[in-house]
PyMOL commands that place a pseudoatom at each C-alpha (Angstrom):
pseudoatom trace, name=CA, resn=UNK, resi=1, chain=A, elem=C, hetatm=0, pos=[0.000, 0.000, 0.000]
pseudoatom trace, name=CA, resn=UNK, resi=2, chain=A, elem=C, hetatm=0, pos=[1.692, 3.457, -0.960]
pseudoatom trace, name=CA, resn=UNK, resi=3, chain=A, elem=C, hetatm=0, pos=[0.989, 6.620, 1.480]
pseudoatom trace, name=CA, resn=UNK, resi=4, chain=A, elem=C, hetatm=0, pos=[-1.282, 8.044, -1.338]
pseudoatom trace, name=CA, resn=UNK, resi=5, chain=A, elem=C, hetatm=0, pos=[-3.958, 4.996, -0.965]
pseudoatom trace, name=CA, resn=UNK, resi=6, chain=A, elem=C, hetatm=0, pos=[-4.417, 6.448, 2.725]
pseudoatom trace, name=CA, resn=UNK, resi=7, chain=A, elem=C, hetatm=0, pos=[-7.359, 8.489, 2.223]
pseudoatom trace, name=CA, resn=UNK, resi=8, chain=A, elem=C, hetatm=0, pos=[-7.741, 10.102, 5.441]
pseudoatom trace, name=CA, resn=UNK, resi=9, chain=A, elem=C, hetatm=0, pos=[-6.285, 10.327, 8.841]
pseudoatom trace, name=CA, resn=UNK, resi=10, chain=A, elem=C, hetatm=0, pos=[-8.834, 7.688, 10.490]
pseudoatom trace, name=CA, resn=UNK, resi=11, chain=A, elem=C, hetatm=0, pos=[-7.832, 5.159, 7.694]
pseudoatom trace, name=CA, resn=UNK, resi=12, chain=A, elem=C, hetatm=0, pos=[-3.860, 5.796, 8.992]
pseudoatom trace, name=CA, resn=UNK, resi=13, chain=A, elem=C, hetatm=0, pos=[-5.473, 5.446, 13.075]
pseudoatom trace, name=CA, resn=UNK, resi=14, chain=A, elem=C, hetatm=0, pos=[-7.401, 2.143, 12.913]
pseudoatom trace, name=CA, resn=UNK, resi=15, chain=A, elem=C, hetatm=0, pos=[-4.563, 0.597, 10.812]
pseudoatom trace, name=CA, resn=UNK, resi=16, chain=A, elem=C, hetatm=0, pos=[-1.640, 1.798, 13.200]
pseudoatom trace, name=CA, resn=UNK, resi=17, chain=A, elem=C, hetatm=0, pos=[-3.211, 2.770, 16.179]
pseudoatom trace, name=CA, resn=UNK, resi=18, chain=A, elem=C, hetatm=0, pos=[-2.897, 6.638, 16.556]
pseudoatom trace, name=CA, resn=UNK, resi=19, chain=A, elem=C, hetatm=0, pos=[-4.808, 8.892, 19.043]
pseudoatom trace, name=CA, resn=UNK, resi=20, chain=A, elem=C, hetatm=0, pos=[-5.868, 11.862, 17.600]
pseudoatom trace, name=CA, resn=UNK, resi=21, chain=A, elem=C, hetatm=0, pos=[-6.079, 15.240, 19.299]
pseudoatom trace, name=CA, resn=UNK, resi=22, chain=A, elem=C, hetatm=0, pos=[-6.089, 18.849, 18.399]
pseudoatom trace, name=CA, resn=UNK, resi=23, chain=A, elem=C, hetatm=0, pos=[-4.219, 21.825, 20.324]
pseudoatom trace, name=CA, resn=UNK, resi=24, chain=A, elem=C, hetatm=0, pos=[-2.525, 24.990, 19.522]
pseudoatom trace, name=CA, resn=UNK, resi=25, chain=A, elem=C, hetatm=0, pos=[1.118, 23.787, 20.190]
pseudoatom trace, name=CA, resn=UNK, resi=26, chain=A, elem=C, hetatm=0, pos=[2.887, 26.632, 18.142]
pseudoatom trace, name=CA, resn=UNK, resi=27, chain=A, elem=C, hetatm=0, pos=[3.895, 29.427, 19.370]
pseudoatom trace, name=CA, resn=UNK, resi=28, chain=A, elem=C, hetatm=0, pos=[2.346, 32.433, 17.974]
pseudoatom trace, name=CA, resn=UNK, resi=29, chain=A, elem=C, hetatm=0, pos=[5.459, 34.097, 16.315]
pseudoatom trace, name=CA, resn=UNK, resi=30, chain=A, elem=C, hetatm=0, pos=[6.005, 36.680, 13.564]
pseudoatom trace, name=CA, resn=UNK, resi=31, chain=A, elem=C, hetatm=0, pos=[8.549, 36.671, 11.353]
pseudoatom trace, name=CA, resn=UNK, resi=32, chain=A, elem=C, hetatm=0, pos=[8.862, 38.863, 8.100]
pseudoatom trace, name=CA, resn=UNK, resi=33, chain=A, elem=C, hetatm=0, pos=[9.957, 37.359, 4.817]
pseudoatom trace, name=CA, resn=UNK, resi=34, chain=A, elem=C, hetatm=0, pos=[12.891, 39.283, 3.666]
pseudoatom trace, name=CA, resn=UNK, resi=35, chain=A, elem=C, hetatm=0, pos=[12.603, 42.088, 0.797]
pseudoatom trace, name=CA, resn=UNK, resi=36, chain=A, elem=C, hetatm=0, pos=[14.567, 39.823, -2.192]
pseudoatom trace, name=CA, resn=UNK, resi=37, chain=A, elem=C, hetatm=0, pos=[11.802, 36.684, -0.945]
pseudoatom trace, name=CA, resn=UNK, resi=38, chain=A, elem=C, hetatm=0, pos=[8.674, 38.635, -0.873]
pseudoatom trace, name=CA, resn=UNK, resi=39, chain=A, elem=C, hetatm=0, pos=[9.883, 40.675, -4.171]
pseudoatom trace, name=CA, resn=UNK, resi=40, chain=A, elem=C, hetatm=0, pos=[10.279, 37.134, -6.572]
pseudoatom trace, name=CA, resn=UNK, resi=41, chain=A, elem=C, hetatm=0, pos=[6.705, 35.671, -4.129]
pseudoatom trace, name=CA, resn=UNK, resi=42, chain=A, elem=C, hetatm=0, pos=[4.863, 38.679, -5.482]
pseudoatom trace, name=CA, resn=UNK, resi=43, chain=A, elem=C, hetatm=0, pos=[6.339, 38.189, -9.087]
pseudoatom trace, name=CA, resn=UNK, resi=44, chain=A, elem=C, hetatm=0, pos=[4.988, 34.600, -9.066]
pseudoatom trace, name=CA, resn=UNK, resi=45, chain=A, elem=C, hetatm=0, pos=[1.567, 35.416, -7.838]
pseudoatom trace, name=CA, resn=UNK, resi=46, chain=A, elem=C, hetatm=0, pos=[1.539, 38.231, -10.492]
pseudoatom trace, name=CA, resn=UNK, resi=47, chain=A, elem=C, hetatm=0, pos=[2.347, 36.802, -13.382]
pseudoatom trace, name=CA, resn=UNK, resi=48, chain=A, elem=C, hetatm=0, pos=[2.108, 32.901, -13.198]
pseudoatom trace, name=CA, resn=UNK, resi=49, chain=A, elem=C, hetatm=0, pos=[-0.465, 31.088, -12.752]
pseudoatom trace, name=CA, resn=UNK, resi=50, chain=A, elem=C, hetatm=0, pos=[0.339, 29.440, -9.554]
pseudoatom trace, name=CA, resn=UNK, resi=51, chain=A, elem=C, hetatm=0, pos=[-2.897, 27.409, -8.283]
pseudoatom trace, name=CA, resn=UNK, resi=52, chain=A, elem=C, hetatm=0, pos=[-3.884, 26.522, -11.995]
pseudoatom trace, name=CA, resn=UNK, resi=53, chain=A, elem=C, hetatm=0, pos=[-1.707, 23.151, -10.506]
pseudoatom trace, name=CA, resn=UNK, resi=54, chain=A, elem=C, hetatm=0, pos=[-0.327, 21.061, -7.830]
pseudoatom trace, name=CA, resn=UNK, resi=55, chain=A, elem=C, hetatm=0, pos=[2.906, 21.159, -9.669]
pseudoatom trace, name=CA, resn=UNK, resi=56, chain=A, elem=C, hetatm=0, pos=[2.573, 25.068, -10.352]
pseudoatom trace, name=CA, resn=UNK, resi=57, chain=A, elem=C, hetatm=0, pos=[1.524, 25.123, -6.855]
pseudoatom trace, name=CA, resn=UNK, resi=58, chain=A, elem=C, hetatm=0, pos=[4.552, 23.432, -5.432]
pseudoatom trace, name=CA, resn=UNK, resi=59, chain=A, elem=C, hetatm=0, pos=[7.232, 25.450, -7.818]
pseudoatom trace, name=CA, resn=UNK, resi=60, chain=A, elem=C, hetatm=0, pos=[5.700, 28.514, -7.452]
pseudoatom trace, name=CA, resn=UNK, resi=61, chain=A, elem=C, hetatm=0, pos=[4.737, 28.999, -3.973]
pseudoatom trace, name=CA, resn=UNK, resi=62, chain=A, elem=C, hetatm=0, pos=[5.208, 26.048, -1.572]
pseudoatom trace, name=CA, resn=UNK, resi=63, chain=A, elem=C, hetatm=0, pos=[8.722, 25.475, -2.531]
pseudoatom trace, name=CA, resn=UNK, resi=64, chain=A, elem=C, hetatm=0, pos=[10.266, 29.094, -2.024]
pseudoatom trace, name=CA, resn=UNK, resi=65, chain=A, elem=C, hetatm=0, pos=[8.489, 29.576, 1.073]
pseudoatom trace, name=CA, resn=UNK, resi=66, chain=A, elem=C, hetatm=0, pos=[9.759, 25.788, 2.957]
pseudoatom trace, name=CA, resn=UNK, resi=67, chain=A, elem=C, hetatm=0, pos=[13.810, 26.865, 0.912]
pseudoatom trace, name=CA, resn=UNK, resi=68, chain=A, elem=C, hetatm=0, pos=[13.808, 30.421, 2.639]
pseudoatom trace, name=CA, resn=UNK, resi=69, chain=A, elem=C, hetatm=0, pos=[12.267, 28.946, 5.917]
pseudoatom trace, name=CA, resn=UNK, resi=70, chain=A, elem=C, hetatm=0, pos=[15.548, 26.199, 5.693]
pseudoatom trace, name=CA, resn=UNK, resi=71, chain=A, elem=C, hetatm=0, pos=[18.198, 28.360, 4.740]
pseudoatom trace, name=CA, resn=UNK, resi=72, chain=A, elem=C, hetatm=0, pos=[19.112, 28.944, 8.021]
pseudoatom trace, name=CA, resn=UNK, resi=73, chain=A, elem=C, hetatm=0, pos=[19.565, 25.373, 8.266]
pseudoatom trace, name=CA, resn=UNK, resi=74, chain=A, elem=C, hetatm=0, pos=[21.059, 24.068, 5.601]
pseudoatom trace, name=CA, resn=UNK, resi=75, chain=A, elem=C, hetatm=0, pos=[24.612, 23.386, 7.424]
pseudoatom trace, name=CA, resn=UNK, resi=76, chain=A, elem=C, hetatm=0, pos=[23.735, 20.774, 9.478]
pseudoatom trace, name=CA, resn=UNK, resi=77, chain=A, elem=C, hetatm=0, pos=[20.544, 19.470, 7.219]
pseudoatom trace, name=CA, resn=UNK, resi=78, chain=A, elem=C, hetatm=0, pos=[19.056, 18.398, 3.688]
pseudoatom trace, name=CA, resn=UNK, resi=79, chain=A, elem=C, hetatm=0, pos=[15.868, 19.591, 1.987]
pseudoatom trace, name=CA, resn=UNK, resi=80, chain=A, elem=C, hetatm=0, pos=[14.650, 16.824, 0.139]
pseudoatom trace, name=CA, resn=UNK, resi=81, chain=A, elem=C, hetatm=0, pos=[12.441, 16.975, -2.604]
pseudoatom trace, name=CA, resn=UNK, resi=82, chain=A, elem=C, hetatm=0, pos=[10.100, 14.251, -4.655]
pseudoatom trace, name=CA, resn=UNK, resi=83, chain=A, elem=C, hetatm=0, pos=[12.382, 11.533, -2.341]
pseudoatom trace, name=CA, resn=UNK, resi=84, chain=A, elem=C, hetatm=0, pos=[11.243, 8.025, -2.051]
pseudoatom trace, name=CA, resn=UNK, resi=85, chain=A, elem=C, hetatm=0, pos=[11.318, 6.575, 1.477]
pseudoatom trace, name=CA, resn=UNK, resi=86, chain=A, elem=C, hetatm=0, pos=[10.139, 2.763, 1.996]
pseudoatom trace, name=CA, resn=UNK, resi=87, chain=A, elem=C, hetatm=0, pos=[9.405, 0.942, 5.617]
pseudoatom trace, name=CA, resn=UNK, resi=88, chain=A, elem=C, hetatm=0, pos=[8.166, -2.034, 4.075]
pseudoatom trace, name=CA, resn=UNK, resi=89, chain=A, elem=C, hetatm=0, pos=[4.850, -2.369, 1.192]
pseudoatom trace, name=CA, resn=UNK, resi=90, chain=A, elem=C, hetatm=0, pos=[2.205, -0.814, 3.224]
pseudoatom trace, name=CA, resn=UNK, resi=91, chain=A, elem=C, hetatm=0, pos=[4.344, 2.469, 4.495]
pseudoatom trace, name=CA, resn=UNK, resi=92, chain=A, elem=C, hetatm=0, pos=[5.981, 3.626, 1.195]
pseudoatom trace, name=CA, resn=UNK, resi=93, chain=A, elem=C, hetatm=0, pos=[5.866, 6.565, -1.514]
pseudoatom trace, name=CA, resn=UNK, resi=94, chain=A, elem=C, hetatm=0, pos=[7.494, 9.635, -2.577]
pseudoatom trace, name=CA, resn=UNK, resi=95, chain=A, elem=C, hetatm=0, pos=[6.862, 12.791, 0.372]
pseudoatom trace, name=CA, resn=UNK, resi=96, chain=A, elem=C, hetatm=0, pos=[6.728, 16.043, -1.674]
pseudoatom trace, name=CA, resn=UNK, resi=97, chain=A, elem=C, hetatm=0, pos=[9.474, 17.504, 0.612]
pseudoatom trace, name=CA, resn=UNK, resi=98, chain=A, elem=C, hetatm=0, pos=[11.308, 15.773, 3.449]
pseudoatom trace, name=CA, resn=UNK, resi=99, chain=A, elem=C, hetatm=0, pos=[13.715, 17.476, 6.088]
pseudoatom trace, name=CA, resn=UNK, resi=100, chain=A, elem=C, hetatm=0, pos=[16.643, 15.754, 7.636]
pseudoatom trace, name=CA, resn=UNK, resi=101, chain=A, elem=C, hetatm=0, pos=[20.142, 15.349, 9.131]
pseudoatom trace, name=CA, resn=UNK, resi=102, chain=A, elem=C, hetatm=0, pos=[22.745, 16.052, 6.896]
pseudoatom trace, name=CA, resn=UNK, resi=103, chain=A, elem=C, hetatm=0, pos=[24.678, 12.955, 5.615]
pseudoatom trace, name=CA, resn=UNK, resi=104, chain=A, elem=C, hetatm=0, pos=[28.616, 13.084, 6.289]
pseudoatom trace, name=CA, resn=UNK, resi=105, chain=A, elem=C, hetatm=0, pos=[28.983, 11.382, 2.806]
pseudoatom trace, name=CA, resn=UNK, resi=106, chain=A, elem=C, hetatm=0, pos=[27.014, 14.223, 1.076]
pseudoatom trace, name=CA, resn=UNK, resi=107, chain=A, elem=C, hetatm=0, pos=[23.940, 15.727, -0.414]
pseudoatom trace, name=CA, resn=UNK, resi=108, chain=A, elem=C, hetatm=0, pos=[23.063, 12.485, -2.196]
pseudoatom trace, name=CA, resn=UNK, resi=109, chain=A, elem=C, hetatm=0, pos=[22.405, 10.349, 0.710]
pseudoatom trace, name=CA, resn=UNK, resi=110, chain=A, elem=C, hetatm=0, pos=[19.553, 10.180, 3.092]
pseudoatom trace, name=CA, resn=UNK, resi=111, chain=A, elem=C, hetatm=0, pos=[20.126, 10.659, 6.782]
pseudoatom trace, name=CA, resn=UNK, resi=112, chain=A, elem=C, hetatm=0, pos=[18.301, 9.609, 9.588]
pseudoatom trace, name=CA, resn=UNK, resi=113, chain=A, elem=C, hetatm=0, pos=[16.881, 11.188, 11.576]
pseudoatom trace, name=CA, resn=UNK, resi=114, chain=A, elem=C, hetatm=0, pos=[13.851, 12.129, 9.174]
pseudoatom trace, name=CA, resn=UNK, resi=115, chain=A, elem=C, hetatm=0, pos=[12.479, 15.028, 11.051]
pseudoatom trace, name=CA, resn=UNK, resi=116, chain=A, elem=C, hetatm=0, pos=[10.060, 16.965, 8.534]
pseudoatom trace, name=CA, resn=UNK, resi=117, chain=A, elem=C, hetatm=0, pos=[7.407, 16.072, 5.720]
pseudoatom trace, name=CA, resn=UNK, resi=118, chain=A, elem=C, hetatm=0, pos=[5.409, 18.465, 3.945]
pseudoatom trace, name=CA, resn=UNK, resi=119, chain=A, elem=C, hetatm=0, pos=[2.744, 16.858, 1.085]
pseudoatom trace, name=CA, resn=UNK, resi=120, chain=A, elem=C, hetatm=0, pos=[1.001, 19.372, -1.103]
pseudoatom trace, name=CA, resn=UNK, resi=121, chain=A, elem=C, hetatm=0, pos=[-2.492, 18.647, -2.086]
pseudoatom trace, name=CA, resn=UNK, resi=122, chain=A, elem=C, hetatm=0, pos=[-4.880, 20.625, -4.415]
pseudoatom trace, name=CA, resn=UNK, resi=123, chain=A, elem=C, hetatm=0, pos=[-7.750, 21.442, -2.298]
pseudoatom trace, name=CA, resn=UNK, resi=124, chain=A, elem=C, hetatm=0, pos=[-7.742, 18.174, -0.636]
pseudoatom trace, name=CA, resn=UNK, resi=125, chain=A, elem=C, hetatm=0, pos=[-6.906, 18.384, 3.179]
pseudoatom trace, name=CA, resn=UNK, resi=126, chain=A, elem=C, hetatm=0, pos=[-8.226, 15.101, 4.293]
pseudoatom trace, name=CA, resn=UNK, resi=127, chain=A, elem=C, hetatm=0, pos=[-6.616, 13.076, 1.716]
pseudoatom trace, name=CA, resn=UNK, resi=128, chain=A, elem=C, hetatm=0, pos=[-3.888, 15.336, 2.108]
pseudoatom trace, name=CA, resn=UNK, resi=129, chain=A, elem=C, hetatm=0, pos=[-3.577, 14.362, 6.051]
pseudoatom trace, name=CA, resn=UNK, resi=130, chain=A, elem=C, hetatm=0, pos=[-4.144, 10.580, 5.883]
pseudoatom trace, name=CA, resn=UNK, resi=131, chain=A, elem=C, hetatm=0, pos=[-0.514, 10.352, 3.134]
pseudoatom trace, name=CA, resn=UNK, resi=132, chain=A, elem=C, hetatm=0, pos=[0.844, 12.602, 5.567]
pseudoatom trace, name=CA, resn=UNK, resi=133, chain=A, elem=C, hetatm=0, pos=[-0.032, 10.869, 9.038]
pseudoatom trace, name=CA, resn=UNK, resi=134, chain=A, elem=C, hetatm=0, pos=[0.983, 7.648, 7.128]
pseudoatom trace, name=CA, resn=UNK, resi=135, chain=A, elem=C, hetatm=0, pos=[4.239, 9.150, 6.012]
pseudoatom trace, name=CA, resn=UNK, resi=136, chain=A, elem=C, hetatm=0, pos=[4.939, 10.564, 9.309]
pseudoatom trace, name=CA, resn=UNK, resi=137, chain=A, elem=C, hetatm=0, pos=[4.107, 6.715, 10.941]
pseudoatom trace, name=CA, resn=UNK, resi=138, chain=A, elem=C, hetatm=0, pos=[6.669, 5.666, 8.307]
pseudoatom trace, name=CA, resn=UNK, resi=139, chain=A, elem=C, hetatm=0, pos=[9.214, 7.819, 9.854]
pseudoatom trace, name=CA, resn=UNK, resi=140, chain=A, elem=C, hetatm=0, pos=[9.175, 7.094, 12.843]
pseudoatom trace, name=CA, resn=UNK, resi=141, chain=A, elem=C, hetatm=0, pos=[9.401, 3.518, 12.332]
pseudoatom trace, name=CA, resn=UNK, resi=142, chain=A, elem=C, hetatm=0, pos=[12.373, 4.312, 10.136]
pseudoatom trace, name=CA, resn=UNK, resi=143, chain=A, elem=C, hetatm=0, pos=[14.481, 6.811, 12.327]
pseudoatom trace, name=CA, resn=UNK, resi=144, chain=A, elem=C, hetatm=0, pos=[13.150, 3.881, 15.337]
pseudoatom trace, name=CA, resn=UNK, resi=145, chain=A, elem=C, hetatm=0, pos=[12.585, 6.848, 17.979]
pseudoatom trace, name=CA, resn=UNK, resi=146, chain=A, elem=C, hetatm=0, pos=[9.178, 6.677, 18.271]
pseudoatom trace, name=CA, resn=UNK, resi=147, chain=A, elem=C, hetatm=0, pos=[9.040, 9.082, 21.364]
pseudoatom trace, name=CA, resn=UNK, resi=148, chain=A, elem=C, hetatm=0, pos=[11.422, 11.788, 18.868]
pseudoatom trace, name=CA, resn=UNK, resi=149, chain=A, elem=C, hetatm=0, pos=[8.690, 14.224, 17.415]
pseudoatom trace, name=CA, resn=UNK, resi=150, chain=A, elem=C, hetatm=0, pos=[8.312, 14.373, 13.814]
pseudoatom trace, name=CA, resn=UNK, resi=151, chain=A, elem=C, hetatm=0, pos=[6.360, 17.217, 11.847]
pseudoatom trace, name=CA, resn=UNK, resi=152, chain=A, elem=C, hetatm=0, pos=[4.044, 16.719, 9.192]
pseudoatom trace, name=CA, resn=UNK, resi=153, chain=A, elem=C, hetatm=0, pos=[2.451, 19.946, 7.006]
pseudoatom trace, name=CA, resn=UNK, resi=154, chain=A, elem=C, hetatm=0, pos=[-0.378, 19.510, 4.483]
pseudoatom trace, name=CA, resn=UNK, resi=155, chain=A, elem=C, hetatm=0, pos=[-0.814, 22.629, 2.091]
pseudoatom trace, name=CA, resn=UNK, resi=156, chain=A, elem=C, hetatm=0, pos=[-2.539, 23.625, -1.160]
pseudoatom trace, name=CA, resn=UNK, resi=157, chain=A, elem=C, hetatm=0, pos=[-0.162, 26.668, -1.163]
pseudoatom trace, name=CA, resn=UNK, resi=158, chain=A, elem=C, hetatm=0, pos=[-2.974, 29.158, -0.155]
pseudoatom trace, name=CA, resn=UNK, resi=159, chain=A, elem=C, hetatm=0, pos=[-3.881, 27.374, 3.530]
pseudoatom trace, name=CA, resn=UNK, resi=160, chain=A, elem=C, hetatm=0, pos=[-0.895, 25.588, 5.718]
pseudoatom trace, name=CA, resn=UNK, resi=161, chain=A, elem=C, hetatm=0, pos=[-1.904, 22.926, 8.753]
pseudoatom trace, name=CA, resn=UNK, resi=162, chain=A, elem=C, hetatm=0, pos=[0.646, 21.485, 10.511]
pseudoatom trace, name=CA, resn=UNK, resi=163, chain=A, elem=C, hetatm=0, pos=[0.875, 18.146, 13.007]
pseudoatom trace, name=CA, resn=UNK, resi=164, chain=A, elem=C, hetatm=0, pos=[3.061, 16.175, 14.916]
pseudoatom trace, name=CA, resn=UNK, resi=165, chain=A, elem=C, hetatm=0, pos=[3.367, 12.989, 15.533]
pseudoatom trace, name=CA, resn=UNK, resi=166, chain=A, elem=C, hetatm=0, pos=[4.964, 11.161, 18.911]
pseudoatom trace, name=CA, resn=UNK, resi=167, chain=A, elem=C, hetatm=0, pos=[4.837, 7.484, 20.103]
pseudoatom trace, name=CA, resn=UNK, resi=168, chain=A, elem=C, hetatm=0, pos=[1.311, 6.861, 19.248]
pseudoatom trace, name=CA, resn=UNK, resi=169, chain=A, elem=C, hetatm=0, pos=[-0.424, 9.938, 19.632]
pseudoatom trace, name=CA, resn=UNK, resi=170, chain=A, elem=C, hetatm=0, pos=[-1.058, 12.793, 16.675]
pseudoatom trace, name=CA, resn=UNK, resi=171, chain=A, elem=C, hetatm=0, pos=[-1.690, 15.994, 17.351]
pseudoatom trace, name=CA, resn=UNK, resi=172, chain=A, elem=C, hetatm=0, pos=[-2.567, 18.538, 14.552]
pseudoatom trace, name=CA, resn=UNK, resi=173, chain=A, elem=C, hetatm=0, pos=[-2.234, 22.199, 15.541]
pseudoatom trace, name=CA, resn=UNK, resi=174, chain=A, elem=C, hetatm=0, pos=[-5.882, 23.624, 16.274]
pseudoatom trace, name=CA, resn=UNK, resi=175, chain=A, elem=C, hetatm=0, pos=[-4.981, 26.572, 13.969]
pseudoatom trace, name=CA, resn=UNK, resi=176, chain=A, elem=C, hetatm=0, pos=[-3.936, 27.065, 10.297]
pseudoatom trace, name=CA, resn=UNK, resi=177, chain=A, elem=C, hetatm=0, pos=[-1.643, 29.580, 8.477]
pseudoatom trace, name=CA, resn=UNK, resi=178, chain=A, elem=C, hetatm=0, pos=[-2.121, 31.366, 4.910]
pseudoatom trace, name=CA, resn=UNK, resi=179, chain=A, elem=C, hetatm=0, pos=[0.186, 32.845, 2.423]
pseudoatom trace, name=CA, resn=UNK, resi=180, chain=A, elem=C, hetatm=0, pos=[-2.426, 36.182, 3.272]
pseudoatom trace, name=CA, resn=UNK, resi=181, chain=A, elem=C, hetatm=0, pos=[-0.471, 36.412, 6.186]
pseudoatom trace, name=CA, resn=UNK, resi=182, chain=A, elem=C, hetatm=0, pos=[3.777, 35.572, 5.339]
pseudoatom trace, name=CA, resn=UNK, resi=183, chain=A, elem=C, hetatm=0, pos=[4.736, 36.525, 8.769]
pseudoatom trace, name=CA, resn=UNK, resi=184, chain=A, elem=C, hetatm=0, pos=[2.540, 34.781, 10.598]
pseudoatom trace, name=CA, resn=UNK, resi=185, chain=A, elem=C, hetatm=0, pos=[3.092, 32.002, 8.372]
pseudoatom trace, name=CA, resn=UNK, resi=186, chain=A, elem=C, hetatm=0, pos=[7.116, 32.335, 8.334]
pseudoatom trace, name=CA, resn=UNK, resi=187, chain=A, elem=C, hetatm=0, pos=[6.569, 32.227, 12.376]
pseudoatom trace, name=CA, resn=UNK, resi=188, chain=A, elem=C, hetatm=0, pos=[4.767, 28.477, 12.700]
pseudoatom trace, name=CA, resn=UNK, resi=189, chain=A, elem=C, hetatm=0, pos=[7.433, 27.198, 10.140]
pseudoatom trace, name=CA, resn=UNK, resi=190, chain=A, elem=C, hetatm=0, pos=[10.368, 29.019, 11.715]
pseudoatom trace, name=CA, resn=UNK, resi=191, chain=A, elem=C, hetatm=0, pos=[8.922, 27.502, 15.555]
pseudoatom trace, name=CA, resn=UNK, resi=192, chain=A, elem=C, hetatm=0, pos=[8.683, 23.648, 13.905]
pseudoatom trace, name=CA, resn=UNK, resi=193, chain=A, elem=C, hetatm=0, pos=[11.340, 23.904, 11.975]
pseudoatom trace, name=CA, resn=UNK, resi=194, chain=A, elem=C, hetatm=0, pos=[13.795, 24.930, 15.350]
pseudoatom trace, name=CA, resn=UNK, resi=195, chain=A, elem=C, hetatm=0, pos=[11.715, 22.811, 17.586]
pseudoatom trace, name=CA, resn=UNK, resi=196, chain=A, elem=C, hetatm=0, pos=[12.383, 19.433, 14.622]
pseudoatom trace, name=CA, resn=UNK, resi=197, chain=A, elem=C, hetatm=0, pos=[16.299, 20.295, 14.708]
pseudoatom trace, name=CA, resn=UNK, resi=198, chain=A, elem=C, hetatm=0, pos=[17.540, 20.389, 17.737]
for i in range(1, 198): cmd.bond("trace and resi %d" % i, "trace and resi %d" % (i + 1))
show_as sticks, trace
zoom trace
């Protein structure tokens, strides 16, 4: 079974056994996108036509956003993107974009621990959530620290939710983020994104 054949987050809780809860667990936090970032942002949402696709969406607008949120860590970790992870044939598939340690041997190797996945979906949130939990379940098995927290974010490039996952218990954030409001937005990335690192 690949992550996309999860349909939904219950689907990923019966077959694993996951409590679900909601809570706001991110610090409110605002953080404004630098003039060159919101300069080529506004560019794109000018003059391409970014939500005509999920590709488009991911090039145009979920992509810059997650590569200026990791710049600051790109010493000591990898961005992934369109990279195949397997646990065995029910937890496998390619995550949109995956954040984690830096490999000694280079950019072309895969690190544990996995500490990030983001999945872009086109207006589909709980299909968009049940690849992700599954993903994020796939993780953990694979970095085999299931009390480590690992981050999930679902987005259609407009709207951003965010989760977590720990032993057997997910918790998505009670609130969402929008490209409407970068800072805000830049904040919740900027708080998982430290939090996922240390």
């Amino acid at each position: 079974m690949a992550f996309s054949d999860y349909k939904n987050i219950e689907q990923v809780q019966i077959e694993f056994n996951i409590a679900y809860a909601e809570e706001r667990f991110i610090e409110e936090l605002a953080v404004e996108p630098t003039a060159i970032f919101l300069e080529e942002f506004t560019f794109n949402q000018t003059y391409l036509p970014v939500y005509s696709s999920e590709g488009a969406r991911s090039e145009a607008i979920i992509f810059p956003i997650l590569r200026e949120i990791y710049k600051p860590y790109s010493q000591t970790h990898e961005l992934w993107i369109q990279r195949s992870l397997s646990y065995d044939q029910k937890l496998s598939g390619t995550p949109d974009y995956l954040i984690a340690n830096r490999s000694p041997l280079g950019k072309t190797v895969l690190t544990l621990p996995v500490l990030i996945v983001v999945e872009a979906k086109r207006n589909d949130f709980d299909q968009g959530w049940g690849q992700c939990l599954a993903e994020l379940v796939a993780i953990q098995k694979l970095n085999n620290q299931p009390e480590r927290v690992v981050y999930g974010i679902v987005t259609d490039g407009k709207r951003w939710e965010i989760g977590k996952l720990v032993c057997n218990q997910f918790v998505q954030n009670a609130v969402g983020y929008t490209v409407e409001h970068l800072s805000r937005l830049f904040g919740a990335l900027q708080v998982i994104f430290s939090a996922a690192t240390l």
